[in-house]
C-alpha positions in Angstrom: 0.0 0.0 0.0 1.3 3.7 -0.6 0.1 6.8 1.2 -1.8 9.0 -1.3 1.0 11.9 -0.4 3.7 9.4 -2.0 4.3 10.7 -5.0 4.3 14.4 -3.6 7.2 13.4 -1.2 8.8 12.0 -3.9 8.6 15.4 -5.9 9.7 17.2 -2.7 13.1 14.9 -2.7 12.5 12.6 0.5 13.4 9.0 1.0 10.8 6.2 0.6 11.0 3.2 2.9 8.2 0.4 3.5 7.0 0.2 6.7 5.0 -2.6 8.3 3.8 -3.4 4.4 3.3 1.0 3.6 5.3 3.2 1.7 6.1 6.3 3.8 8.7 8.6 4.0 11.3 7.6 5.8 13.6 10.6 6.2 13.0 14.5 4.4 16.0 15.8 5.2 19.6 15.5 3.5 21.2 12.1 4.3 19.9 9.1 6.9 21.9 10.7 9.4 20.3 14.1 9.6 17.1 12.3 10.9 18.5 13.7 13.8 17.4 17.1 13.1 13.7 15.8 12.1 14.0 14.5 15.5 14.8 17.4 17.2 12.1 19.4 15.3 9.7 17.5 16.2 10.8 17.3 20.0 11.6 21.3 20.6 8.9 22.7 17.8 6.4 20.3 16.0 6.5 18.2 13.5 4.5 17.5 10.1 3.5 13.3 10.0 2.1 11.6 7.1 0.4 8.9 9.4 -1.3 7.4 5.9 -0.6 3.7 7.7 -4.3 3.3 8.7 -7.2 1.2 6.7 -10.1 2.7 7.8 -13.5 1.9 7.5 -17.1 3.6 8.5 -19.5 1.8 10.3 -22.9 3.6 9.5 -27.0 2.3 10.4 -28.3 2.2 13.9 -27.4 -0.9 15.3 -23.1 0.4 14.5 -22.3 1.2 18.1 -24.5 -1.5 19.7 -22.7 -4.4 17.5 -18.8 -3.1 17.6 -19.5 -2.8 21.3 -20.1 -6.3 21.3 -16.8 -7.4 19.3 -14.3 -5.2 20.4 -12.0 -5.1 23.7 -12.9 -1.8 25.1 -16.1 0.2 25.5 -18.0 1.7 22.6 -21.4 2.3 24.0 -20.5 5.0 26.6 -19.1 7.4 24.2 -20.5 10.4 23.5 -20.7 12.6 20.0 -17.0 13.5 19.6 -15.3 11.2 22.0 -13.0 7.9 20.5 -10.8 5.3 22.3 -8.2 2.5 21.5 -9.7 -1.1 21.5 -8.6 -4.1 20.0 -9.9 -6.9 18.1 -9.3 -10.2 19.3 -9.9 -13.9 18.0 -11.6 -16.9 20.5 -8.3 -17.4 21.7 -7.5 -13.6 22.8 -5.3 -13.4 20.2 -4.6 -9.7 18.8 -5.7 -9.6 15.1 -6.0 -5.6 14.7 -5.6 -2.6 16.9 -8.3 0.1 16.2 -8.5 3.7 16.9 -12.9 4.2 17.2 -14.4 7.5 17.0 -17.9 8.5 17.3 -19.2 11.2 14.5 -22.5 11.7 14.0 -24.6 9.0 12.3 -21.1 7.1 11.8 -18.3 5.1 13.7 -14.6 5.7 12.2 -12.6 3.3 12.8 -8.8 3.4 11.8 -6.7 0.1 11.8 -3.6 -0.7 10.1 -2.9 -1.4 6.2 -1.2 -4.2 6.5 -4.0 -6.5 8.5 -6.9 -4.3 6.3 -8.2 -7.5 4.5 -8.6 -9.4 7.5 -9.8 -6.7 9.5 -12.6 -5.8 7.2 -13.5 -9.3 6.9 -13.8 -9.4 10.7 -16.1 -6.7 11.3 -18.2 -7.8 7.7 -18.5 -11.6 9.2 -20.4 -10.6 12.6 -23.1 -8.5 10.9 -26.0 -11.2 10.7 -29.3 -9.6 12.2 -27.4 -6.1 12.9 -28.9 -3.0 10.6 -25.4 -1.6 9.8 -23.3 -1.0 7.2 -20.0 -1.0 6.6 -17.7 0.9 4.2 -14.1 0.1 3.7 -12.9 3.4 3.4 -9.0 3.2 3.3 -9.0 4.3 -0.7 -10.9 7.4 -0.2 -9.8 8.7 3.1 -6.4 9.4 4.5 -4.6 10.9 7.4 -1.9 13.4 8.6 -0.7 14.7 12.3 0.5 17.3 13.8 2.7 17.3 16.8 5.3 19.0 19.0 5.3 21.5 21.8 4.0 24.1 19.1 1.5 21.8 17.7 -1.6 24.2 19.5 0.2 26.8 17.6 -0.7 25.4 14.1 -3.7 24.2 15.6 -4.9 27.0 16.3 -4.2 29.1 12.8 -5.7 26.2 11.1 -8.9 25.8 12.9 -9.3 28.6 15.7 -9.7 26.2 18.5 -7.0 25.6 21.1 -5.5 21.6 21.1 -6.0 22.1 25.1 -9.9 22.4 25.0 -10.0 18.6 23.6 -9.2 15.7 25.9 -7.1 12.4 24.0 -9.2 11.5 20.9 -11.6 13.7 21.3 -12.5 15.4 18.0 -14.9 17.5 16.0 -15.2 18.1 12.3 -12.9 21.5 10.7 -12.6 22.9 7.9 -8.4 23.5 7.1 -7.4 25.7 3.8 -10.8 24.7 2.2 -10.5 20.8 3.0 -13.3 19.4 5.1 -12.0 16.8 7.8 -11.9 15.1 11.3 -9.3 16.7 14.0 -8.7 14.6 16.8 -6.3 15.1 19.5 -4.1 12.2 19.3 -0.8 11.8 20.7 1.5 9.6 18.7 4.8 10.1 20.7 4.2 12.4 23.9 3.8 15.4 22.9 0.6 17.6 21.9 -0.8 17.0 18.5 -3.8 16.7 16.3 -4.2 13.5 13.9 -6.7 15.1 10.7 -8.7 12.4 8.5 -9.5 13.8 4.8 -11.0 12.9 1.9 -7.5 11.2 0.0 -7.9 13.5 -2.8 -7.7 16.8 -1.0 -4.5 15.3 0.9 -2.2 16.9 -0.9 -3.7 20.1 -0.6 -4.4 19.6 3.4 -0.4 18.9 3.7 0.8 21.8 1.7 -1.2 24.0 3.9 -0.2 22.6 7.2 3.3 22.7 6.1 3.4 26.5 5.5 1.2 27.0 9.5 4.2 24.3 10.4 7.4 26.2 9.5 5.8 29.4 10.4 5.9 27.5 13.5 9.6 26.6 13.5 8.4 23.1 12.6 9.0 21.1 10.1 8.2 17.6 8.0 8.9 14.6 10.2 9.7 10.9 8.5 9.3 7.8 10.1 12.8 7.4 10.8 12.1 10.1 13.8 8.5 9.1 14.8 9.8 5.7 15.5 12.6 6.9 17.4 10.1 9.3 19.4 7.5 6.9 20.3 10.0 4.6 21.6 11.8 7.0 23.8 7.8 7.8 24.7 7.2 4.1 25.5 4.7 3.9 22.7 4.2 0.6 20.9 3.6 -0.1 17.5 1.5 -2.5 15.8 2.2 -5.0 14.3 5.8 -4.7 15.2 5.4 -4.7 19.2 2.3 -6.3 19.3 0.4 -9.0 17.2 -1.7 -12.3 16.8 1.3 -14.4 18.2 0.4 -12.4 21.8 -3.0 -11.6 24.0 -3.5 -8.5 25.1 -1.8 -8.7 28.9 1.4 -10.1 27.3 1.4 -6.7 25.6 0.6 -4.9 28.3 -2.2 -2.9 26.8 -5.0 -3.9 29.9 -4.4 -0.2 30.9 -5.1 1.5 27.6 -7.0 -0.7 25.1 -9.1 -2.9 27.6 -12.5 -2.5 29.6 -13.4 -4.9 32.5 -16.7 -3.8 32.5 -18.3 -3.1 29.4 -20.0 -6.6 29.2 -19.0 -10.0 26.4 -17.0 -9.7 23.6 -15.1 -12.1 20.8 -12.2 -13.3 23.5 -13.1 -12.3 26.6 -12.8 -15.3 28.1 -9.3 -15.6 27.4 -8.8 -12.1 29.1 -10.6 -12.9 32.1 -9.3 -15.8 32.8 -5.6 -14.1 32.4 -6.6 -11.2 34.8 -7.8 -13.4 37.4 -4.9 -15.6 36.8 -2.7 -12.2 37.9 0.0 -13.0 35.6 1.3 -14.0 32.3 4.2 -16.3 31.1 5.8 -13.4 29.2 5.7 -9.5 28.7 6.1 -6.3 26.6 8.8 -4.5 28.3 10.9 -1.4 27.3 15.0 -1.7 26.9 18.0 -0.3 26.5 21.1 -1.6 24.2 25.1 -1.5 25.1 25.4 -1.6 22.1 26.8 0.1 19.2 23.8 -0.6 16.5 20.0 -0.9 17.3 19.5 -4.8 17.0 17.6 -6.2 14.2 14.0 -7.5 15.1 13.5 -11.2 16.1 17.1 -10.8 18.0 17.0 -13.4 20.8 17.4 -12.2 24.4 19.3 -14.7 27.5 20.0 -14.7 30.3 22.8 -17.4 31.8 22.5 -19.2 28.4 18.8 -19.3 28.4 16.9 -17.9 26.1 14.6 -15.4 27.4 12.6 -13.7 24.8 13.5 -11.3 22.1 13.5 -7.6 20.6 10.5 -6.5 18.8 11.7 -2.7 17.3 14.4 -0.7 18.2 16.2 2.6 16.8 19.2 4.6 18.3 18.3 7.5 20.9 19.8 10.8 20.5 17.8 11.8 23.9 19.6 8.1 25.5 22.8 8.6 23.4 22.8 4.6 23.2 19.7 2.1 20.9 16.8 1.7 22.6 13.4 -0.7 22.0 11.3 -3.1 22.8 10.6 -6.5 23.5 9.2 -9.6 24.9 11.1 -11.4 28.1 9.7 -13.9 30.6 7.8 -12.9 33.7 10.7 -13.6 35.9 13.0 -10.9 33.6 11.0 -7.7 33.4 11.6 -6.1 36.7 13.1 -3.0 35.7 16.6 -3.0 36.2 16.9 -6.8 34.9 19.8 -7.1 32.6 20.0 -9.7 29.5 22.3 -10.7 27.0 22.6 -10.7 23.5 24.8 -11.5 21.0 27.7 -9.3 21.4 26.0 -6.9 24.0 23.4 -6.6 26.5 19.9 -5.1 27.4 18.4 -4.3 30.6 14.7 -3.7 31.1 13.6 0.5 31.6 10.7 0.8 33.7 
């Protein structure tokens, strides 16, 4: 899949990469090295994200909220107009087969997943609509996404819409109209730091980018690749699916309980499995945050020991300019991830952040 702003990255001279199965701009600036500065933009000022990674579809008729209630991990059915949350979907076994970002709009769900599990996703949500009145669009061709974000995002926010990024809690949103484009502005935090993510029809992207970019560098902002995101929402303890988290792992190994899962909200497709985890109180292995010694980032898949055993391995990692040393992520067993815990790998080591 390629973001609909491909070929006008292209034009502007920055560096393609695939990411997770997505063509997106790895770097804009002069050299892999100077990602660095993309970095620091987007850490001191804000930064300009093409964030076109999502599939997203539109769940629309007046059973929608009633029946993703009833399939997803978190709670649907108390939000308001204008309110989203993270959720995930999950097989029988509590498997993770899609995150999804869920906002409420009026007369519609929008719910953005990721490219590279769109096919199965759709399918997913199209299989358990039997008796329900709703209908579902797959919408990934005709919408797409940017973001905005940095200690200056509210300044760009606020040229671009009038309203102030501090009057909307974390994926709350509302409908704005930026250089002419209609769209969805939702405060969304991808790394930290304040931001906005906007969905737009995929033809006026281009258009929606080039204006943002002139509010952003009026800003003392700039473009940002992925290069830098990735590097940001690690130091942020962000993960990323599919790369931290996938259908190999449930949701507690992930450690999402806190952010993508509701105890309360009644039955959904695997929540079984997560009940019977939670009242378990533990699980076999664990997400966890690390640090390298080491003088590269090491390559996903790399195994993690300790005294010659094997005791999980690294998920993503990228060097730190704020750490001055690679940091990532990673699965280890439960009797590893006590912060402070220090395992080996080949050539180096990697102890567990908290």
């Amino acid at each position: 899949m390629d973001s609909p702003l491909l070929n006008h990255h292209k034009l502007s001279g920055a560096t393609i990469a695939t990411f997770s199965g997505t063509a997106l701009p790895d770097f804009f600036s002069d050299g892999p090295d100077s990602f660095k500065d993309e970095w620091r933009i987007a850490r001191e000022t804000v930064g300009l994200f093409d964030t076109n990674w999502h599939a997203i579809a539109v769940l629309a008729g007046p059973d929608r909220v009633r029946y993703l209630n009833a399939i997803v991990s978190n709670d649907v059915q108390s939000l308001a107009e204008g309110q989203g949350t993270l959720a995930l979907l999950l097989d029988a076994r509590g498997h993770i087969l899609a995150e999804l970002e869920i906002y409420v709009r009026k007369d519609q769900l929008l719910v953005l997943s990721h490219a590279s599990v769109r096919e199965r996703t759709i399918s997913t949500l199209d299989k358990y609509i039997i008796m329900d009145d709703v209908e579902l669009e797959d919408a990934t061709e005709r919408l797409g996404s940017v973001a905005v974000e940095g200690p200056h995002a509210g300044i760009v926010v606020a040229q671009a819409t009038g309203r102030s990024v501090d009057g909307f809690a974390e994926f709350e949103g509302e409908n704005a109209d930026i250089g002419g484009v209609e769209c969805y502005m939702v405060r969304r935090s991808h790394f930290g730091q304040p931001g906005v993510q906007i969905v737009a029809p995929a033809v006026h992207l281009e258009l929606l980018w080039g204006t943002l970019h002139g509010m952003v560098h009026a800003a003392h902002g700039a473009p940002v690749g992925m290069r830098a995101l990735n590097t940001l929402r690690l130091e942020a303890g962000v993960p990323w699916f599919p790369l931290d988290f996938d259908d190999s792992v449930i949701p507690h190994e992930a450690a999402l309980e806190k952010t993508h899962l509701s105890f309360t909200k009644g039955c959904y497709t695997g929540q079984e499995i997560v009940e019977r985890v939670r009242s378990r109180g533990h699980v076999n292995r664990r997400r966890v945050r690390l640090t390298f010694a080491a003088s590269q980032p090491p390559a996903p898949g790399a195994k993690l020991s300790a005294a010659g055993i094997e005791a999980g391995h690294v998920t993503s990692s990228a060097f730190s300019p704020a750490a001055g040393t690679p940091i990532g992520m990673g699965y280890l067993r439960r009797e590893y991830v006590a912060p402070g815990t220090v395992v080996e790998l080949e050539g180096a080591t990697a102890t567990v952040l908290d």
